[in-house]
Structure formats: structure tokens, C-alpha cells
C-alpha positions in Angstrom: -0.3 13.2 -30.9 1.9 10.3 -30.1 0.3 6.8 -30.2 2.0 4.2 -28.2 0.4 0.8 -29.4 0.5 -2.5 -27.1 0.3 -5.7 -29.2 -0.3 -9.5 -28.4 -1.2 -8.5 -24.6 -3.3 -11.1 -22.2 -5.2 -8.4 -20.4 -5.9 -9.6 -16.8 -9.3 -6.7 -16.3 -12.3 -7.2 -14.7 -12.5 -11.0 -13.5 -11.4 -12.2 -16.9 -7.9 -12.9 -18.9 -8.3 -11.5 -22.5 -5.9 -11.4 -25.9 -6.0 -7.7 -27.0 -4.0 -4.6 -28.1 -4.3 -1.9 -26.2 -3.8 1.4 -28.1 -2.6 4.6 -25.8 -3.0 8.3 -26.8 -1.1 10.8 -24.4 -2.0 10.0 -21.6 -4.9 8.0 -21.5 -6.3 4.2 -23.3 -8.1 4.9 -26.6 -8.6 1.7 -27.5 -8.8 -2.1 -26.5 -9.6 -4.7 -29.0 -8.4 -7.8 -30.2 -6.7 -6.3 -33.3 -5.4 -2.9 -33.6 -3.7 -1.9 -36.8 -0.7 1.1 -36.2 -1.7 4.5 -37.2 0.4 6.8 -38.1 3.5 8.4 -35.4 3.0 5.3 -33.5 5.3 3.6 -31.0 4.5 -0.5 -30.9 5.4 -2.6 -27.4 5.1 -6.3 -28.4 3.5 -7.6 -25.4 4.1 -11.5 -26.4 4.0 -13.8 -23.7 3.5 -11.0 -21.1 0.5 -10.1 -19.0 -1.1 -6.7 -18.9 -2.5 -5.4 -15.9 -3.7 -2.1 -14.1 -1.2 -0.4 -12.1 -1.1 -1.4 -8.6 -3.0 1.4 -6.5 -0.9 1.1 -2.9 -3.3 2.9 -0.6 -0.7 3.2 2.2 2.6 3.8 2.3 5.5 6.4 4.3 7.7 7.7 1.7 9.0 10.4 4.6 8.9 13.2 3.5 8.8 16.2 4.5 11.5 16.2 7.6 12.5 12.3 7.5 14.2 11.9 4.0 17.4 10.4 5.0 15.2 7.4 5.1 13.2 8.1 1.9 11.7 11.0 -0.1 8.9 10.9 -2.9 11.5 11.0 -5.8 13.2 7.6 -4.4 10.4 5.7 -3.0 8.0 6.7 -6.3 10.8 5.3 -8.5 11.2 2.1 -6.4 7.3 1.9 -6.4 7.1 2.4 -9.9 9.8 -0.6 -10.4 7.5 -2.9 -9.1 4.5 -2.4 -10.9 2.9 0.7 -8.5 1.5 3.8 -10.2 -0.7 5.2 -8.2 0.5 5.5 -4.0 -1.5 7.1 -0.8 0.6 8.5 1.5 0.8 8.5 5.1 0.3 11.7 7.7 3.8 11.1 9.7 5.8 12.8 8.5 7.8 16.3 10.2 5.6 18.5 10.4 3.3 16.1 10.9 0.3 16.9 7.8 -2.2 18.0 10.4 -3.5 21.1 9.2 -4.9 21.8 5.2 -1.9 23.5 4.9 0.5 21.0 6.1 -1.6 18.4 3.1 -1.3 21.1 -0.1 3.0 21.4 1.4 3.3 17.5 0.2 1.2 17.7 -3.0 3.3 20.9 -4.2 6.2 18.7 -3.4 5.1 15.5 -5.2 4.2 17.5 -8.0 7.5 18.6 -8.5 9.4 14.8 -7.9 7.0 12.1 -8.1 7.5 9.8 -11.1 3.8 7.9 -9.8 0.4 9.4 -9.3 -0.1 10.3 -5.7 -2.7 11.3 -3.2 -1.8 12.2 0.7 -3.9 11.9 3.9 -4.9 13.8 6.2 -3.7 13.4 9.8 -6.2 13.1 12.7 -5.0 14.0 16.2 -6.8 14.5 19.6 -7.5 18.0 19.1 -7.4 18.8 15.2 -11.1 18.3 14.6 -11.9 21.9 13.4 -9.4 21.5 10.8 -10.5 17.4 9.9 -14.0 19.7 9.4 -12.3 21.9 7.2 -11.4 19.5 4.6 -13.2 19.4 1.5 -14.1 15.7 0.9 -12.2 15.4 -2.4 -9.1 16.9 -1.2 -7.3 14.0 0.0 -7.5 10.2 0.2 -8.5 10.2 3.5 -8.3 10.9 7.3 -5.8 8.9 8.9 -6.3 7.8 12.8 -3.3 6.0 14.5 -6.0 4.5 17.1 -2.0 2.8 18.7 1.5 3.0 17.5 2.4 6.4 16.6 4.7 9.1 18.1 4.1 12.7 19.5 0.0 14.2 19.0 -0.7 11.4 16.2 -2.0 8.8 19.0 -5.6 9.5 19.1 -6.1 7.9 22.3 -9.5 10.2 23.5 -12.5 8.3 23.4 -14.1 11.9 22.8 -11.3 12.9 20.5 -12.4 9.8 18.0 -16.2 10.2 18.5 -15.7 13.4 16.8 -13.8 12.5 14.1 -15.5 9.3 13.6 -18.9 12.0 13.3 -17.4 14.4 11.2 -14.7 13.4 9.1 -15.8 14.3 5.3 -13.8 11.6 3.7 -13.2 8.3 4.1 -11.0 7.0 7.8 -8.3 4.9 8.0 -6.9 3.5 11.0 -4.3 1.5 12.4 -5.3 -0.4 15.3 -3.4 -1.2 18.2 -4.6 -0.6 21.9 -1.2 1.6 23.5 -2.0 0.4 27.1 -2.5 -3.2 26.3 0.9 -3.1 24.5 2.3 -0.9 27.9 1.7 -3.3 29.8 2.8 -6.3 27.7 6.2 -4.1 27.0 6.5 -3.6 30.9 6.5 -7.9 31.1 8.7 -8.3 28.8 11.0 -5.8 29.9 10.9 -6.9 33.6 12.3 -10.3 31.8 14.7 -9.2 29.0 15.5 -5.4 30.2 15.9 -3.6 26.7 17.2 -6.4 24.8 13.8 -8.5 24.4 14.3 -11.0 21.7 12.6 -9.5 18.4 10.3 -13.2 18.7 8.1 -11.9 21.1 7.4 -8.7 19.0 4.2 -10.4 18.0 3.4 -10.8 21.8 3.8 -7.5 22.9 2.0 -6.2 19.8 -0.5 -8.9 20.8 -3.3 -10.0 19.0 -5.3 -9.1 22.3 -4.2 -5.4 21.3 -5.3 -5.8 18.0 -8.5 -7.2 18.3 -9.7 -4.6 21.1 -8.6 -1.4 18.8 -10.2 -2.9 16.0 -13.7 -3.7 17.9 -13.8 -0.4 18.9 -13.1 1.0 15.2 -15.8 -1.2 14.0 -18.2 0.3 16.6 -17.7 3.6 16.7 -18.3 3.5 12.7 -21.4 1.4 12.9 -22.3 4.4 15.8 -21.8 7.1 13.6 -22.4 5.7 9.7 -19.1 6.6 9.0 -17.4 5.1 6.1 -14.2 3.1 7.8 -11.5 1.3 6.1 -8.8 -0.7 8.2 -5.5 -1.2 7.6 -3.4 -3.9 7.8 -4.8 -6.6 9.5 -3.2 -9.1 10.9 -4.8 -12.0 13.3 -7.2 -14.5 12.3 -9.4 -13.1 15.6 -10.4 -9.8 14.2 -11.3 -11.3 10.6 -15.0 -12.2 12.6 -15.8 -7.9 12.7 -16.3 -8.0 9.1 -18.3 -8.8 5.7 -17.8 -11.0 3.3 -18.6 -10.1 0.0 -17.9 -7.5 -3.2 -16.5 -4.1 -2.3 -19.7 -2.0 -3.5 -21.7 -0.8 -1.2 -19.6 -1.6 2.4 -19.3 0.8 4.7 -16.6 -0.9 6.6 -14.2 -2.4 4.6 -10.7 -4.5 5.3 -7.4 -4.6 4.2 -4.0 -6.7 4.4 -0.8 -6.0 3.3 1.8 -7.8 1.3 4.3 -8.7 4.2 1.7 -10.1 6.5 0.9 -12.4 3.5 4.2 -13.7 3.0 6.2 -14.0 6.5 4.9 -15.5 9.7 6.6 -15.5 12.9 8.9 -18.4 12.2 10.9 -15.9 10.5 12.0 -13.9 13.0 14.8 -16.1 13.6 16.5 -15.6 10.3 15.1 -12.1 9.4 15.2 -10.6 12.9 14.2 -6.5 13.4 14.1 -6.5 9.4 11.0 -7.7 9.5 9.6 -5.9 13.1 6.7 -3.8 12.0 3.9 -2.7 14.0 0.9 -4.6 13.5 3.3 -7.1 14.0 4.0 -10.4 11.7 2.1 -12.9 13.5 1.8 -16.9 13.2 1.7 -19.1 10.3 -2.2 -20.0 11.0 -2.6 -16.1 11.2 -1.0 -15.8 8.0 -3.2 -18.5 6.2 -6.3 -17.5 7.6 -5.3 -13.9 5.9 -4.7 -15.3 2.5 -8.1 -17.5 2.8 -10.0 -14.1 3.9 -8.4 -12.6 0.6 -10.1 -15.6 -1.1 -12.8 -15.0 0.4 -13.5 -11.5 0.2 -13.4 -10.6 3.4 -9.9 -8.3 2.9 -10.7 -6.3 0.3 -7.9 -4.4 -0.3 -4.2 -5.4 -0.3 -1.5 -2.8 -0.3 2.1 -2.6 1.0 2.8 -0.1 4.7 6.3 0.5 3.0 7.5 2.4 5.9 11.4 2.8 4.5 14.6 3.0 7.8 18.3 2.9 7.3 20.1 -0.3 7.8 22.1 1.0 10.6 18.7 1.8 12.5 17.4 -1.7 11.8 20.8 -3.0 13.5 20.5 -1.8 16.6 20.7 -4.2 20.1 17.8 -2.8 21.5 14.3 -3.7 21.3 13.3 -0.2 21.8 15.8 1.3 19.9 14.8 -0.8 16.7 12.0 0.6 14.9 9.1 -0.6 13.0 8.4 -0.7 9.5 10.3 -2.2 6.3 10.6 -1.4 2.8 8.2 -3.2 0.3 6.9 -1.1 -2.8 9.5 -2.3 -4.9 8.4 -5.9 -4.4 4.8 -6.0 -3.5 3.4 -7.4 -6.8 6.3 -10.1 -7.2 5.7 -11.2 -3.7 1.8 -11.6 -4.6 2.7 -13.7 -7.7 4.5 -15.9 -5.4 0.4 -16.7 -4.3 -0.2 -17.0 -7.6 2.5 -19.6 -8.5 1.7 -21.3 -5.7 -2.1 -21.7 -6.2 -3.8 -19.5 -4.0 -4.6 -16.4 -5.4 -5.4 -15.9 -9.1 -4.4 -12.7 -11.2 -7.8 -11.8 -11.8 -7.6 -11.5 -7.7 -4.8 -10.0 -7.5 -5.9 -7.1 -9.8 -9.1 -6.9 -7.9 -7.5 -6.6 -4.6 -4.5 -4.1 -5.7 -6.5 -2.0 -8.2 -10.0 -2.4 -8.8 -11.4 -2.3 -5.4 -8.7 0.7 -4.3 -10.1 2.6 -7.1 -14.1 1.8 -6.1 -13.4 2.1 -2.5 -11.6 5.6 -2.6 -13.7 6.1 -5.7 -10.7 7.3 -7.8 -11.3 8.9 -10.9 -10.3 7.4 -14.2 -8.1 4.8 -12.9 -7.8 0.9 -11.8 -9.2 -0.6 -14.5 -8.1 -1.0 -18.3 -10.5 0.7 -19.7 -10.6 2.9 -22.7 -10.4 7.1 -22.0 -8.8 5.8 -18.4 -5.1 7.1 -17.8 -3.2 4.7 -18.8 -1.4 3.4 -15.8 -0.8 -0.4 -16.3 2.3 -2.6 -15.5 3.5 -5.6 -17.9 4.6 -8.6 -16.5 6.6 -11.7 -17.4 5.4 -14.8 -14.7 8.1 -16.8 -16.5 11.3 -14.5 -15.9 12.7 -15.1 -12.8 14.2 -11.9 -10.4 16.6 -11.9 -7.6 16.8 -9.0 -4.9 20.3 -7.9 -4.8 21.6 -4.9 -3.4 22.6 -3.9 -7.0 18.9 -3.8 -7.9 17.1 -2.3 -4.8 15.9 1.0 -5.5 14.6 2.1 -2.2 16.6 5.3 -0.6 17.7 3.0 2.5 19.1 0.0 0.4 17.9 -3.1 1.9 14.6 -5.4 1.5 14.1 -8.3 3.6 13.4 -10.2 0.5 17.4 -9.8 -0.4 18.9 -12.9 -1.8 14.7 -14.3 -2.8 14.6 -15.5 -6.4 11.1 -14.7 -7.4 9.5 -16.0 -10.1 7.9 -13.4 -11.8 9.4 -10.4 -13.3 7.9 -6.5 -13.7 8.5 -5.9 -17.3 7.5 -2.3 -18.3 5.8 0.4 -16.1 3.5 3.1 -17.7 1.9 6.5 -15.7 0.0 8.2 -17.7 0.3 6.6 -21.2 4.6 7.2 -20.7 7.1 4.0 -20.2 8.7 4.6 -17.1 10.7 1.6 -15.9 11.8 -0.6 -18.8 14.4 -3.9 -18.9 15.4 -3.2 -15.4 15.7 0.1 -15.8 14.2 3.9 -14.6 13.0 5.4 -18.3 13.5 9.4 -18.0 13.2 9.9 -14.4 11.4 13.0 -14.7 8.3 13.5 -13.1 5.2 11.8 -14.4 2.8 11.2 -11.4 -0.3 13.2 -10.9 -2.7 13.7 -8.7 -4.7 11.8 -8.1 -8.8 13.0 -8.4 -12.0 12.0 -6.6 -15.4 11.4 -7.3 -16.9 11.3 -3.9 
């Protein structure tokens, strides 16, 4: 078998920054130490002045497909995700069909199997009358059980109380939600309209996807799992307000755990006025004092988990004059991890937090087999970067399928160097390595 030996590495693993080799056979690390000599029919990767870290686990994103992939598809998005430093994605239930049934969620592994270049696990969709099937699952079959509690299309809104009692009772894995209270936003989105008619300024998007709608979805999240012991995680966050429904303190052993994504750490509403509908999401972007008290919750482990909602749409759609018409959601796997280093750089978050929140505590929270942590006999899915190589989003470089990032024209100062899945370089020097496929899936030790 093929060794591939990493030399001269500063390993950023478990709370600490180490010199070390790291030596990789097939698919998985043999050994880490500080010296390594080459055995025979071995590759080496001088690490020198690079950092070595595990591969960002992103535990929510839309890659679109099945029935949206003009927008994206598992091939594209897995090779932009993979560019920046993200082996490992969980992806999201709305898609067309939407992945309601068991059958629906083994349609989307048999297709990642056959185009996903990163490892790759899917949730299952909850909906007000899908329980039996949410039963049906077998607790290490998927990630999780998704529950758009606000801001979803069609029979994805689960707006029955009774509905999310039962899922909230029964679900065998862990739920997600996204929280937004629908008639709290109605009514703001009735306001504004009566003001603006359709063409409502994209600076009151934060408004109408009000904290006040946030904060009551995600009060009623907390309770219902508190009612019902059931293991809860909540996705991106985004207010100061709600960060007072949770815990403070290491990821082991919560029941109810937090997490924030990269965009709502890096924008605030002020930029709106140059960014626009590019950066109109749902939770929405909210203020500058929002946006610090996020990072500090990072800090203070409060978020536990930081990941990316790369929810991919076509320039065109992101042009359009209506507020309406515009939809939410904006590209991001490609930059996730350079956009954290920014924290880094500026001296807010370390690396060794960075890894904790992007890998570590994904892998302990979803309790992921064999993977987050530089370990040896883990897959070897780690990402080499250079903090001292600066990188400029072009349209030349953008991988995603849609071709645009609202970070266009940002000079970042940190660079994703290499890219391995499973022991094999996949993005090297700027460039895709053998796109073929390389992602698993991913396992569970529930």
C-alpha cells in the first residue's frame, strides 16, 4: 500500500498546536509523531510553514439536488466545499422531491455515492404529517431529522403544535431546526408591504425576519426538547436575545446544543447597502452588536458548532427588483474556513477554536465515526493551510455551480493549501486533483 507522508506540519488537534509528521496509509492516519522516517512506496508533502488541521465538518448545507441543480448539484458544491478546506458536509431535506420518506434519503446517498468528491451524510425531512416514517428511521441512518419550525416552502413548514410534539417525542436521531415564527414574519411582511408594496428595501430584511420571530421559534424549540428529553441542536443563530436559552460550557454531555454560521459572523446589517439581496438569507443578517455578541458566545462556548447554510441561487435570481421575488440563501462552502481565519487574524478566535467549533464538536455532537480529529487509524480527512498567503475571490476562482460569492473582490489572508478525503490529495495549488469521486459516507456511533 501507498504511504503518503506529511513532514514539518504544526498540527492544530485537540486544544493544542504541535510540530509533527503525520504518516497516511490508504485511507486513514497511521501515524503522528514528531519524526517520521519514509518507508518504502512513499509519497512526501512538505508541510513547512503550513498548518495542519482536521477537515472542516459543515453540518448544514443545500447542495440542491435532486430537482434544483441549475443552482447546484453534489459534484459542484462538494468540489467547491472541498476547495475550501470541507471534507465532510450534512445535507439539507429541501430538495425536489422533498427527502421525506426513507426512500427519498437512500435516492441522495446513491447519488452522492456516485459524484461527491467529500464525505457526506443527508437528513431526514420532518413535515406535519410524516411521523410514521420519522419512526421508521433507524437512528444511524442519517445525520438527523430536520424541522423547518419557519421559512420553508410547500409541507416542510412544520407549523402544528401537535405535529412537533410528536416528532420532538419520537424522532430516533438527533433534530435540527431552523427557527423562525411564519405568523410573526406575516404580519411584519404585511407592514412592510402596506409601506413599500413589493419593492421593500432589502435593509429591513432583518426587520421582517425580526429577532422577535426568532426568539419565540427558538423558546419554543428549547421547550419542547426540555418536554420531551429530546436531543436538539439549533441552527444558525442569529440575535444576541436567544443566546440567554442556552448553556455554556464543553459540548459533552448537552442535550441542547447551539450553532452559528460563518456569514452571520462576518456581515452585519450595515452591509446591506453595498451587498444588497446577496447577502438576504433567512435567519436574516442582523446588527453589528448581534454579530459581536455571536463571536463572544463562540468564545464562550455557548455556540458550539459553527458551519456554513451554503444555500447556492443563480445570479439572475439574486437580481431581481422584488423583495418577494428575491430569495434567501448565498453561497459559502468555498470560503467558510478563510472567512473564520479573518477571526483569527484579527484576534478573536484562535485555531485551536476554530477546529473545535468546525470539527471536533460536529464529530462528538453527531457522534461521527472515525473522523474530526487527527488521530491515528481516523480517515484521514485534514486540510493544510497557509495564514500567510493571501487569496482574492474572483470570478475566475469561484467554484460554486452559480458563480458568485458575496465575498467577490475580498483579499483574505489566509490561503487553503491542500485538501485530503480519505488519505487522497484532492485540491492542490489552486486546483481540483482528479475529480473523481472520493467522499463516503459518513458512519454513526449513536
Amino acid at each position: 500500500m501507498t504511504h503518503l507522508l506529511i513532514k514539518n506540519a504544526k498540527i492544530v488537534n485537540e486544544g493544542r498546536i504541535s510540530d509533527a509528521d503525520i504518516l497516511i496509509s490508504g485511507e486513514r492516519i497511521e501515524k503522528i509523531a514528531d519524526f517520521i522516517p519514509p518507508p518504502e512506496r512513499c509519497e512526501i508533502l512538505d508541510a513547512s510553514g503550513k498548518y495542519v488541521l482536521p477537515g472542516m465538518i459543515d453540518d448544514q448545507v443545500h447542495f440542491r439536488e435532486p430537482g434544483v441543480t441549475y443552482k447546484g448539484d453534489i459534484f459542484t458544491e462538494s468540489r467547491a466545499a472541498v476547495a475550501g478546506g470541507i471534507t465532510s458536509y450534512m445535507e439539507m431535506p429541501n430538495v425536489k422531491p422533498p427527502t421525506l420518506t426513507l426512500d427519498a434519503l437512500e435516492a441522495k446517498f446513491a447519488i452522492a455515492g456516485e459524484k461527491s468528491i467529500a464525505n457526506y451524510s443527508f437528513y431526514m425531512g420532518a413535515s406535519n404529517d410524516n411521523l410514521e416514517e420519522i419512526k421508521r428511521l433507524d437512528k444511524n441512518q442519517a445525520c438527523g431529522v430536520k424541522v423547518f419550525m419557519g421559512a420553508s416552502t410547500g409541507n416542510m413548514l412544520v407549523d402544528d403544535i401537535h405535529a412537533l410534539e410528536g416528532i420532538f417525542r419520537e424522532a430516533p436521531a438527533i433534530v435540527v431546526t431552523h427557527c423562525e415564527d411564519s405568523p410573526t414574519i406575516l404580519a411584519n411582511e404585511a407592514r412592510y408591504r402596506a409601506e413599500y408594496g413589493d419593492n421593500i428595501p432589502v435593509i429591513h430584511h432583518p426587520e421582517i425576519r425580526s429577532r422577535e420571530a426568532c426568539l419565540k421559534s427558538s423558546t419554543l424549540a428549547v421547550e419542547l426538547a426540555k418536554q420531551f428529553g429530546t436531543q436538539l441542536h439549533v441552527l444558525h443563530l442569529t440575535t444576541a436575545d436567544e443566546l440567554q436559552l442556552f448553556t455554556a460550557g464543553p459540548i459533552t454531555g448537552k442535550q441542547i446544543t447551539l450553532e452559528a454560521c460563518v456569514h452571520h459572523l462576518f456581515f452585519s446589517s450595515d452591509d446591506y447597502l453595498t451587498l444588497g439581496n446577496q447577502i438576504k438569507c433567512n435567519p436574516a443578517i442582523k446588527s453589528l452588536a448581534d454579530r459581536e455578541a455571536l463571536l463572544r458566545a463562540v468564545n464562550e462556548d455557548v455556540i458550539d458548532i459553527i458551519a456554513t447554510d451554503h444555500a447556492p441561487h443563480t445570479w439572475e435570481e439574486k437580481q431581481a427588483d422584488s423583495y418577494f421575488t428575491a430569495p434567501a440563501g448565498l453561497p459559502l462552502v468555498q470560503h467558510a474556513l478563510p472567512s473564520l481565519l479573518e477571526h483569527y487574524h484579527n484576534g478573536i478566535i484562535t485555531l485551536e477554536r476554530i477546529v473545535q467549533k468546525t470539527s471536533h464538536n460536529v464529530a462528538e455532537r453527531y457522534k461521527i465515526a472515525d473522523r474530526g480529529y487527527l488521530r491515528e487509524g481516523y480517515f484521514a480527512d485534514l486540510v493544510l493551510i497557509d495564514l500567510h498567503k493571501p487569496f482574492t475571490v474572483t470570478r475566475n476562482n469561484i467554484l460554486y455551480k452559480c458563480g458568485w460569492s458575496p465575498f467577490e473582490h475580498y483579499q483574505f489572508r489566509s490561503s487553503i493549501d491542500t485538501t485530503l478525503v480519505n488519505g487522497r490529495v484532492v485540491y492542490q495549488d489552486g486546483q481540483i486533483q482528479e475529480p473523481g469521486i472520493s467522499g463516503q459516507r459518513m458512519l454513526f456511533t449513536r
